[in-house]
C-alpha positions as CSV (number, residue, x, y, z in Angstrom):
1,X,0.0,0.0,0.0
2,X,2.5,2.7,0.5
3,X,4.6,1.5,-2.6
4,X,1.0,2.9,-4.4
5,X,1.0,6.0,-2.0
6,X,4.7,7.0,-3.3
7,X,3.9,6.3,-7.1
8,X,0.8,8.5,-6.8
9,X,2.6,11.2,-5.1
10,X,5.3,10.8,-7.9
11,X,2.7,10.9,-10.9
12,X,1.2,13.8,-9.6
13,X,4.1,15.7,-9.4
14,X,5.0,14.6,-13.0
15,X,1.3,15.2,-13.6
16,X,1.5,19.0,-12.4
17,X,4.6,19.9,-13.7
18,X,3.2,18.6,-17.3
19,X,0.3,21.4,-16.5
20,X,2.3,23.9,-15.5
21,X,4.8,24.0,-18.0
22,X,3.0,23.7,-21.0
23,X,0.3,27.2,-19.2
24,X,3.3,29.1,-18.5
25,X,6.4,27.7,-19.8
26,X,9.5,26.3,-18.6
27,X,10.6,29.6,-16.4
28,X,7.2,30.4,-14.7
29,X,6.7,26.9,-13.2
30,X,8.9,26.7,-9.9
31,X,8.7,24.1,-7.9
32,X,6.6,25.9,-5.2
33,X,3.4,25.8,-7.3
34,X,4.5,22.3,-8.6
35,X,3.9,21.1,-5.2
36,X,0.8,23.3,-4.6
37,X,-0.9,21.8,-7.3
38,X,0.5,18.5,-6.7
39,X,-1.1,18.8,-3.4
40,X,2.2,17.6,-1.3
41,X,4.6,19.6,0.5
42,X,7.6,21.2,-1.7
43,X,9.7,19.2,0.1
44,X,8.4,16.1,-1.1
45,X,9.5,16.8,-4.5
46,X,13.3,16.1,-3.9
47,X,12.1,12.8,-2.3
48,X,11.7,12.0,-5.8
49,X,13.9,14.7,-8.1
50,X,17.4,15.9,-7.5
51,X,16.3,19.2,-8.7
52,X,13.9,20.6,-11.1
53,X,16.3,19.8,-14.5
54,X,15.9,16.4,-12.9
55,X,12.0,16.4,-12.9
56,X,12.2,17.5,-16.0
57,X,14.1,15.6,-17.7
58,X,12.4,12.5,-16.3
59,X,9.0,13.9,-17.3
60,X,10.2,14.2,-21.1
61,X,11.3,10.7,-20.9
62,X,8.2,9.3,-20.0
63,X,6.3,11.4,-22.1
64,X,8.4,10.6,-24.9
65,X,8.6,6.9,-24.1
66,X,4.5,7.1,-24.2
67,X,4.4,8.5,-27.5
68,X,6.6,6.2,-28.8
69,X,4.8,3.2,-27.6
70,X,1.4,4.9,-29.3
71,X,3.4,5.7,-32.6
72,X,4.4,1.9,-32.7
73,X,1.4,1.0,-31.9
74,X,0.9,-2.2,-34.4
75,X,3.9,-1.5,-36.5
76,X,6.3,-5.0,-37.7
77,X,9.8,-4.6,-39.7
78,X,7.8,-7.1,-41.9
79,X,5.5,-4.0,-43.6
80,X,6.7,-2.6,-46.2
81,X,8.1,1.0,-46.5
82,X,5.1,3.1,-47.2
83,X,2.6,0.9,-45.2
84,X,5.1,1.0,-42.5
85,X,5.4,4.8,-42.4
86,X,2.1,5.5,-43.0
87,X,0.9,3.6,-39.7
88,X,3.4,5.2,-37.9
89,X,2.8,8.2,-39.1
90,X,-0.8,7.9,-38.5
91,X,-0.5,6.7,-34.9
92,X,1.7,9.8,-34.4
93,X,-1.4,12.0,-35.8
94,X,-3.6,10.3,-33.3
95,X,-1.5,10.2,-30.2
96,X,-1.1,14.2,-30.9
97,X,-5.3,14.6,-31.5
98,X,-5.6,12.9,-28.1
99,X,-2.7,13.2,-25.9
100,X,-3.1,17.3,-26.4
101,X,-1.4,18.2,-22.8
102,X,1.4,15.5,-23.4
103,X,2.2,17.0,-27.5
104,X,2.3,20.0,-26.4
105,X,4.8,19.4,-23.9
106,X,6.7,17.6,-26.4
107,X,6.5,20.2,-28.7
108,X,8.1,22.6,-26.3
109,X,10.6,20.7,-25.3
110,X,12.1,20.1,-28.6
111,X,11.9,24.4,-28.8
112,X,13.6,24.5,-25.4
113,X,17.1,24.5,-24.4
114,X,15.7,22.9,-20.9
115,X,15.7,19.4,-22.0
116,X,19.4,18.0,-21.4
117,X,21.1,17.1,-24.5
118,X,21.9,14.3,-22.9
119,X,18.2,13.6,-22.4
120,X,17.1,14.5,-25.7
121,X,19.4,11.6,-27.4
122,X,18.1,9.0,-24.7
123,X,14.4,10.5,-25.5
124,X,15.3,9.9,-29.6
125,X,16.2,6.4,-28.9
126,X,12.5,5.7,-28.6
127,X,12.0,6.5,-32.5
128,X,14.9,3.9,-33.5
129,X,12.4,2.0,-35.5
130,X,11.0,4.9,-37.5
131,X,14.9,5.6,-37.9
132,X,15.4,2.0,-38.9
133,X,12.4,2.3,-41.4
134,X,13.9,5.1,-43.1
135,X,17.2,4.0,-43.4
136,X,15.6,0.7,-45.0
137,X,13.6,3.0,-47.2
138,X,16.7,5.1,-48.3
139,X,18.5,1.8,-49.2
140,X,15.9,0.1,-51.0
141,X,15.4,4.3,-53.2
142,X,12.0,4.8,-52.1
143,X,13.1,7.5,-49.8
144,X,15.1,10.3,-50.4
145,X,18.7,10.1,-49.2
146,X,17.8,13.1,-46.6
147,X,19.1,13.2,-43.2
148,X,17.1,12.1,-40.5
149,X,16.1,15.3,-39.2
150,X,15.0,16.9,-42.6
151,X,12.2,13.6,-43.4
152,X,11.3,14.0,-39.6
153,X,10.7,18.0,-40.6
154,X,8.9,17.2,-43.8
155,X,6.9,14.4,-42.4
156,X,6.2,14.8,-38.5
157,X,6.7,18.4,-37.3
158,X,4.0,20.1,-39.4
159,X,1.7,17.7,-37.0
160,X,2.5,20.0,-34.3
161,X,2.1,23.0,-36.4
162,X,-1.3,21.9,-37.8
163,X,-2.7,21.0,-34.4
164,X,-1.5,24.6,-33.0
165,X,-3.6,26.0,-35.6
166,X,-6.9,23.3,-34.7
167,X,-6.2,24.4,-31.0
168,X,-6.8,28.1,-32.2
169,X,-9.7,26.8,-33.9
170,X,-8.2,28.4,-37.1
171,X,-7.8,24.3,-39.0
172,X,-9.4,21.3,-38.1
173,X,-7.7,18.2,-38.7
174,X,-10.0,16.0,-39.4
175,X,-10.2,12.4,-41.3
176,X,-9.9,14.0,-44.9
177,X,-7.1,16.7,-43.6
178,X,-5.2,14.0,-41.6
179,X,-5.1,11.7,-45.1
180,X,-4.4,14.8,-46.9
181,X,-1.6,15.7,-44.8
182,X,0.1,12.3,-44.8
183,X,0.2,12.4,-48.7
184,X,1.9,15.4,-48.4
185,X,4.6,14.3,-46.5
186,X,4.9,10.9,-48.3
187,X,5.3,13.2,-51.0
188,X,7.8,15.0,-49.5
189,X,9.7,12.0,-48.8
190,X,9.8,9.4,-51.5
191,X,11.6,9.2,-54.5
């Protein structure tokens, strides 16, 4: 019973710093009001952290190791390139339509020099097999010989961008926009 009573304690501090951080940014979340809203004393905090870098840190790793697990959702080496990508890709679209607090966060750590770089390579880690798929996709000339980082900007970061805009109520992503989108970046991508 009190292993449950420490996890909870420890998810709601992960669960209030996710809140506070993606309301007011990185800077305007100290770890006084991470506690209040927590609901446990601001000593309880380094019970669990080092230090708010450490909270963090360990917050963008779990929220990063959660996405992956949704973006993977289903996904097998055995798929080919385009069906691979485009389940991935869709599962990605999906986690970021209904894990809005958790994107976001995402989306402003990889904006932020907060996130260790140290971190960020463990947190990339947890994309190896959309890395893997590409690499088999270059090899085989269906994708473009692009760096990593230029397919994930053609392909995956406009998700972020677009659901910004739905947020605003400016865009709505819906079914037609999503399989839109995707053509667009398979477009972007393939030879």
């Amino acid at each position: 019973m009190k292993k449950e009573k420490i996890s909870d304690k420890r998810t709601a501090l992960l669960n209030a710093t996710l809140t506070l951080v993606n309301n007011h940014g990185f800077h305007n979340a100290p770890m006084s009001k991470i506690a209040q809203l927590a609901g446990v004393a601001p000593a309880t905090i380094y019970l669990y952290f080092e230090n708010k870098q450490d909270l963090v840190n360990k917050l963008y790793l779990e929220v990063k190791e959660d996405f992956s697990n949704c973006a993977f959702q289903g996904y097998t080496e055995d798929l080919s390139v385009k069906k691979g990508f485009e389940l991935i890709w869709f599962n990605i679209a999906n986690y970021k339509l209904n894990q809005i607090k958790e994107a976001n966060f995402l989306s402003q750590c990889d904006n932020s020099p907060m996130i260790e770089e140290e971190i960020r390579v463990e947190g990339l880690k947890n994309l190896q097999p959309l890395l893997n798929l590409w690499e088999r996709g270059k090899k085989e000339g269906i994708i473009k010989p692009l760096s990593d980082f230029v397919l994930y900007a053609f392909t995956v970061y406009p998700l972020s961008f677009l659901l910004g805009m739905q947020e605003r109520e400016i865009f709505t992503l819906s079914e037609e926009a999503k399989a839109e989108t995707f053509k667009a970046a398979w477009d972007a991508i393939k030879m």
